[in-house]
C-alpha positions, 0 to 999 in steps of 0.5 A: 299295517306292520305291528309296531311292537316287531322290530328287527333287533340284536340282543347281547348278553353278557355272564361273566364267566369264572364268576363263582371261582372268582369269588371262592378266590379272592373273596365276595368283595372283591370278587363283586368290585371287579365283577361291577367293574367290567359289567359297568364297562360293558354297559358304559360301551353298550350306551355308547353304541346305541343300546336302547335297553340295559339291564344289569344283574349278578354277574349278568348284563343284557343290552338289545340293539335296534340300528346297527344291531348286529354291529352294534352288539358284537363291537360291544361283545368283543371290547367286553372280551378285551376288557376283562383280559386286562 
């Protein structure tokens, strides 16, 4: 019998890096809205491939992926890379 709680899966998680510097730059507001911002498009893409679990927190953001997952989580990390380059 195969435990049903092991699964093969992917999990990405994302840190907004430069965060603190961020802050100390442009102010705790700001800095906040622009990191909310690209944490909301990560997670609206991680939705959009097939992410199952999304959990969101400061400046980090964790997905896990159960069909496709490799895939699934490196499209997802690569469109958040190009996102914050905007």
């Amino acid at each position: 019998m195969t435990d049903r709680l092991a699964q093969d899966c992917s999990v990405l998680l994302i840190d907004v890096a430069g965060s603190v510097q961020l802050r100390r730059d442009v102010g705790e507001v700001a800095a906040g809205r622009q990191i909310m911002h690209l944490l909301d498009s990560a997670i609206a893409t991680a939705r959009a491939h097939g992410a199952s679990f999304i959990k969101a927190y400061g400046d980090d953001m964790l997905a896990i992926f159960e069909n496709d997952a490799i895939a699934a989580a490196a499209n997802v990390a690569i469109l958040a890379r190009l996102d914050i380059r905007r």
